[in-house]
C-alpha positions as CSV (number, residue, x, y, z in Angstrom):
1,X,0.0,0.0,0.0
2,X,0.8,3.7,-0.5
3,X,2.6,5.9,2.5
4,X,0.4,8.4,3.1
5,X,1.6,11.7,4.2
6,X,2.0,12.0,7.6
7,X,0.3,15.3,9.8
8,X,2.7,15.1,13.2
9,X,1.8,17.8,16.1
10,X,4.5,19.8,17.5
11,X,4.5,17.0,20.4
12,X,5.5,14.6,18.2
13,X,2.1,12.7,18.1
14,X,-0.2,12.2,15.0
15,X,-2.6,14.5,14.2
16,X,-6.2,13.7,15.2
17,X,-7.5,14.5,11.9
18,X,-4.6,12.8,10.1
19,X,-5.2,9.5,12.7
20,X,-9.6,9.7,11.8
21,X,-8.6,9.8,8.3
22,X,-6.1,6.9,7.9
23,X,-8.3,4.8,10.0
24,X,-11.0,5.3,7.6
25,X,-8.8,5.2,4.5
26,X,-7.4,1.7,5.8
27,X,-11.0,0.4,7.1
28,X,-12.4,0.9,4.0
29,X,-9.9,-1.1,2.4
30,X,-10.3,-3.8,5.6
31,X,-14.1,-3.9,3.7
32,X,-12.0,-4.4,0.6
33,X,-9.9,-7.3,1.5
34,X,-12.7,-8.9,3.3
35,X,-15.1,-9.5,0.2
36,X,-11.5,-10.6,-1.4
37,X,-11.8,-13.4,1.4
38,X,-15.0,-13.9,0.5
39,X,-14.5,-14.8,-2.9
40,X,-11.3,-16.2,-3.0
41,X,-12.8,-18.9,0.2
42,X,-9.3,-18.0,1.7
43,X,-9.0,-19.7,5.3
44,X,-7.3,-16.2,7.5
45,X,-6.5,-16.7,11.2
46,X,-4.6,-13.2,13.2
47,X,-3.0,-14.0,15.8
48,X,-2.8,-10.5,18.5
49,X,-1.1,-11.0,21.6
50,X,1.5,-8.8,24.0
51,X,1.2,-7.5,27.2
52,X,-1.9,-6.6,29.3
53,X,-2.8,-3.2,28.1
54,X,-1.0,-3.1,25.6
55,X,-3.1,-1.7,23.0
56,X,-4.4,-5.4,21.4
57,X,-8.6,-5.1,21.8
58,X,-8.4,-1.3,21.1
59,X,-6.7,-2.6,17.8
60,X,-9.5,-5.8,17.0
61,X,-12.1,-3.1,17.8
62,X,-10.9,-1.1,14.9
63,X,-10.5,-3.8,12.6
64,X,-13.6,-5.5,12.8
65,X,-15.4,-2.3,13.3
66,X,-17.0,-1.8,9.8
67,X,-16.6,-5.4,8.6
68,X,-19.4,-8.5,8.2
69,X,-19.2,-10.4,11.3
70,X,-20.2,-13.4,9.3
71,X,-17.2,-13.0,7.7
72,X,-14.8,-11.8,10.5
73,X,-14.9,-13.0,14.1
74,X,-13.3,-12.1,17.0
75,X,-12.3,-15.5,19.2
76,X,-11.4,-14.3,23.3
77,X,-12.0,-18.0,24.8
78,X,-11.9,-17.8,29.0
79,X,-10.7,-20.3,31.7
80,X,-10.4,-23.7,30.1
81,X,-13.0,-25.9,31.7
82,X,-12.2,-29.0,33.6
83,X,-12.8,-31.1,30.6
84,X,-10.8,-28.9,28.3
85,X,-7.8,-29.2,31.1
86,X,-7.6,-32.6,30.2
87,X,-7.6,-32.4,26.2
88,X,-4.8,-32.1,23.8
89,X,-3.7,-28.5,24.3
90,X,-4.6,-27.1,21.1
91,X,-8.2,-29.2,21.1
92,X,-10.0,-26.3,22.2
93,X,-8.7,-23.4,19.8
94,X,-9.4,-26.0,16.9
95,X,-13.5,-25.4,16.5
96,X,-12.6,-21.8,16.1
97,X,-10.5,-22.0,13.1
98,X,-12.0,-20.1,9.9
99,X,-13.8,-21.9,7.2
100,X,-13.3,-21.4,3.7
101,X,-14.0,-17.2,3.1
102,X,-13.7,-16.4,6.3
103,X,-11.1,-14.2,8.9
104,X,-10.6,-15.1,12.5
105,X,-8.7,-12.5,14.7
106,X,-7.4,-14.6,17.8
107,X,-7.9,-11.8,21.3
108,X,-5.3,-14.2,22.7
109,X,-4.6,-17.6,21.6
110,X,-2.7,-20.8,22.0
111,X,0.4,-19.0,22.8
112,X,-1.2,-18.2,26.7
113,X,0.5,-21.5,27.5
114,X,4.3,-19.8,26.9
115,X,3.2,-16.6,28.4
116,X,0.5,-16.4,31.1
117,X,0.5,-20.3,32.1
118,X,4.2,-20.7,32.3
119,X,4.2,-17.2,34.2
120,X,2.0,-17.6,36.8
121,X,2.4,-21.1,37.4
122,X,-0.7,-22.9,35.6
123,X,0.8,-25.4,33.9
124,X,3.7,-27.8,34.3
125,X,6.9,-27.7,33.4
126,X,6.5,-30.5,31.2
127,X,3.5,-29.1,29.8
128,X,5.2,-25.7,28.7
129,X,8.1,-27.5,27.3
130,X,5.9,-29.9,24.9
131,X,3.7,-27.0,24.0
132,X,7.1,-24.9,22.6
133,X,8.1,-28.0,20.9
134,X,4.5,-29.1,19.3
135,X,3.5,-25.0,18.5
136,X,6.0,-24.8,15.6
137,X,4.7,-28.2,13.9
138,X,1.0,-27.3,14.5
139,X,1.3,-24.2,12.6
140,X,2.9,-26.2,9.9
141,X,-0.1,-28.0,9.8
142,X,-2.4,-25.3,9.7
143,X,-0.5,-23.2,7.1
144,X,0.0,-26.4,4.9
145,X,-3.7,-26.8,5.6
146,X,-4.5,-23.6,3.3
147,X,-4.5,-21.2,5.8
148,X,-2.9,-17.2,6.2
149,X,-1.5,-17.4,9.5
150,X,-0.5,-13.7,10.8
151,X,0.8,-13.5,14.4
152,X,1.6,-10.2,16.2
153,X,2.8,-9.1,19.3
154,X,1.7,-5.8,20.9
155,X,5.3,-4.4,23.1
156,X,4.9,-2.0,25.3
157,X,7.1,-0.5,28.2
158,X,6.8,-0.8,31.7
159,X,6.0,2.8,32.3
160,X,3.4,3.1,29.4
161,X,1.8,0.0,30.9
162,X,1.4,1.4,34.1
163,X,0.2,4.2,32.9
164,X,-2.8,2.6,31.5
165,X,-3.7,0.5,34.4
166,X,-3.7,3.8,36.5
167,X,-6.1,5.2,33.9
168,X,-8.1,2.1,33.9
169,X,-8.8,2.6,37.5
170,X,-10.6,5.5,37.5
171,X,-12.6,5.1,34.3
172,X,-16.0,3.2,34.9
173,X,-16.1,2.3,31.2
174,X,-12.8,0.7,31.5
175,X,-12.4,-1.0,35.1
176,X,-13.8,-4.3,34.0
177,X,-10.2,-4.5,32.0
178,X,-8.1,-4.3,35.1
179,X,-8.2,-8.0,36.5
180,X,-6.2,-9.0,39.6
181,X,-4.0,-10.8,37.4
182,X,-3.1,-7.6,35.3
183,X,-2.0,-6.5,38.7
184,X,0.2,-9.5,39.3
185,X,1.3,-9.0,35.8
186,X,3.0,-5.7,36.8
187,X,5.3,-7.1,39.8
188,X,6.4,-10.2,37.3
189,X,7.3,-7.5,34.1
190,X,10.8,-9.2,33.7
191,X,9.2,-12.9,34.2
192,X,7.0,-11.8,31.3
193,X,10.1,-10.3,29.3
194,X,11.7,-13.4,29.3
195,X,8.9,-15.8,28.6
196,X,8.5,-14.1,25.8
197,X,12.1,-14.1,24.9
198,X,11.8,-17.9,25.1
199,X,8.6,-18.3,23.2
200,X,10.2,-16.1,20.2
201,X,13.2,-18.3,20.0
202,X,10.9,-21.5,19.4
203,X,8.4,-19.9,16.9
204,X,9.2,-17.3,15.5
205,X,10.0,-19.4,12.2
206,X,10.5,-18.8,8.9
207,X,7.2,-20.1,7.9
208,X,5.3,-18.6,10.4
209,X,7.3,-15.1,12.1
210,X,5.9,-12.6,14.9
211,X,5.4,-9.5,13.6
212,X,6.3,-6.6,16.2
213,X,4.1,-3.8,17.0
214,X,5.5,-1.2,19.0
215,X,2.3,0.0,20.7
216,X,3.3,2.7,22.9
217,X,1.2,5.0,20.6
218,X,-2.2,3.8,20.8
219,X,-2.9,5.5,17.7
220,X,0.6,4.5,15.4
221,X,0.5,1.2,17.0
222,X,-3.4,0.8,15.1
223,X,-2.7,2.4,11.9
224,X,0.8,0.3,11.6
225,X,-1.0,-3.1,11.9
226,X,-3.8,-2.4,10.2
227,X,-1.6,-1.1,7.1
228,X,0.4,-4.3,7.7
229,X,-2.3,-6.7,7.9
230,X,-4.0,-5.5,4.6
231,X,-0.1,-5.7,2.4
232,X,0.3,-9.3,4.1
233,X,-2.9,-10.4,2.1
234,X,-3.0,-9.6,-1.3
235,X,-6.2,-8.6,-2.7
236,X,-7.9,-6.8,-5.6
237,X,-11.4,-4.5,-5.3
238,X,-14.3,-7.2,-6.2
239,X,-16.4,-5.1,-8.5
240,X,-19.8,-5.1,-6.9
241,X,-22.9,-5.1,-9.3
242,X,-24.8,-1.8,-8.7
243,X,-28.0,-1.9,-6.1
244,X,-31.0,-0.4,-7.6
245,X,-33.5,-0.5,-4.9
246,X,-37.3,-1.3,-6.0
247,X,-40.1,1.1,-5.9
248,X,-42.0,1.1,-3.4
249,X,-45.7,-0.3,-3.4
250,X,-49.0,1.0,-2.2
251,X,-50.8,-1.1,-0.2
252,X,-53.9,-0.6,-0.6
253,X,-56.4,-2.1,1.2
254,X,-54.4,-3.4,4.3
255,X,-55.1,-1.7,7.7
256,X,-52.0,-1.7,10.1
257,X,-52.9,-1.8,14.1
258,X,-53.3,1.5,15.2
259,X,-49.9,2.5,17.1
260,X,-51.2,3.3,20.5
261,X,-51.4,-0.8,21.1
262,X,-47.9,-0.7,20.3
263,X,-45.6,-0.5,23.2
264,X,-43.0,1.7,22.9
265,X,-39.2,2.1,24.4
266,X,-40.0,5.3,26.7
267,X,-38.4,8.9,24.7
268,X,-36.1,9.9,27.5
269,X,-33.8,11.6,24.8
């Protein structure tokens, strides 16, 4: 894709107007590359992962904001059960995988075991060990499968981090986010570093690489995966036939209920 022409304030950040319209520009062409999916029945899975608040659901949110949700779907799967505990590891992320013309963005994914689960202790050693050696052969699989595997990995600094969470605190539309575990995620920042360290040097592969976004800029850190996401795929405009919409009919002779049966939502507004 083009490089747009980029409005910078005197603080160094992007513009707000510049940031609106990129988003656009590039959601638009998110519309694009989705009816390419659509027609082409390619098999798309996103990988988004990083650190707790590190920019990743503010990111989906913009990405599957103006797109067909038949189409694109957002996975964010909870606490395995008890059954899944006792299933092949990557048993449970399986149903989720896209069908032919369809996009999956993963809000976390298989890769909790070599992150979160080795961190804070809820799985075995054994356990995380097998899962670095299995991860790089299962994504084989899937990508000799026919699928577009993308991974990415939202980085972000200790004091931008923080810096969220604080803000999380006090914002009632954003308190669910702060878990107690985000909390124990601060005091083990190194333990995290290094996890990560270890899970790169396992799968980051040739066939199937992380992709780095540095998301201390909320608003760069959007635009630059989007804009990376849509040249990953190639795609072409599907020319769309043109919608003519009918005229409409009177109905004569039908009698609607009157509307004061109806009840209404009250007009507090």
């Amino acid at each position: 894709m083009e490089k747009p022409e980029i409005k910078i304030k005197k603080d160094g950040r992007l513009s707000s107007k510049f940031y609106e319209s990129e988003l656009n520009r590039l959601q638009i062409e998110l519309v694009r590359l989705q009816e390419w999916i659509k027609f082409k029945r390619l098999k798309v899975v996103v990988i988004f992962e990083g650190r707790d608040a590190a920019g990743k659901g503010g990111t989906i949110k913009r990405i599957i904001q103006n797109l067909n949700p038949r189409v694109c779907r957002v996975v964010a799967l909870g606490t395995p059960t008890e059954r899944e505990k006792t299933q092949w590891y990557f048993q449970r992320y399986v149903p989720h995988l896209p069908a032919a013309g369809e996009m999956v963005l993963f809000d976390r994914s298989w890769y909790n075991r070599a992150g979160v689960e080795k961190v804070m202790g809820f799985c075995t050693s054994d356990e995380y060990w097998e899962f670095l050696r299995s991860c790089p052969n299962f994504e084989r699989m899937l990508i000799r499968s026919g699928i577009i595997l993308i991974k990415y990995w939202f980085s972000v600094s200790e004091d931008e981090q923080e810096k969220r969470f604080k803000s999380r605190i006090n914002d009632p539309t954003k308190s669910w986010k702060l878990s107690p575990m985000d909390i124990k995620s601060m005091e083990k920042f190194i333990e995290y570093s290094k996890a990560k360290d270890e899970m790169f040097a396992y799968t980051d592969t040739k066939i199937s690489p992380w992709y780095m976004v540095d998301a201390d800029d909320k608003k760069r850190a959007r635009l630059n995966c989007i804009h990376h996401l849509l040249s990953s795929i190639p795609y072409k405009e599907i020319e769309q036939e043109p919608i003519v919409l009918p005229e409409r009919k009177d109905n004569k002779g039908y009698v609607r209920p009157p509307l004061e049966e109806m009840t209404f939502v009250p007009k507090v507004y």
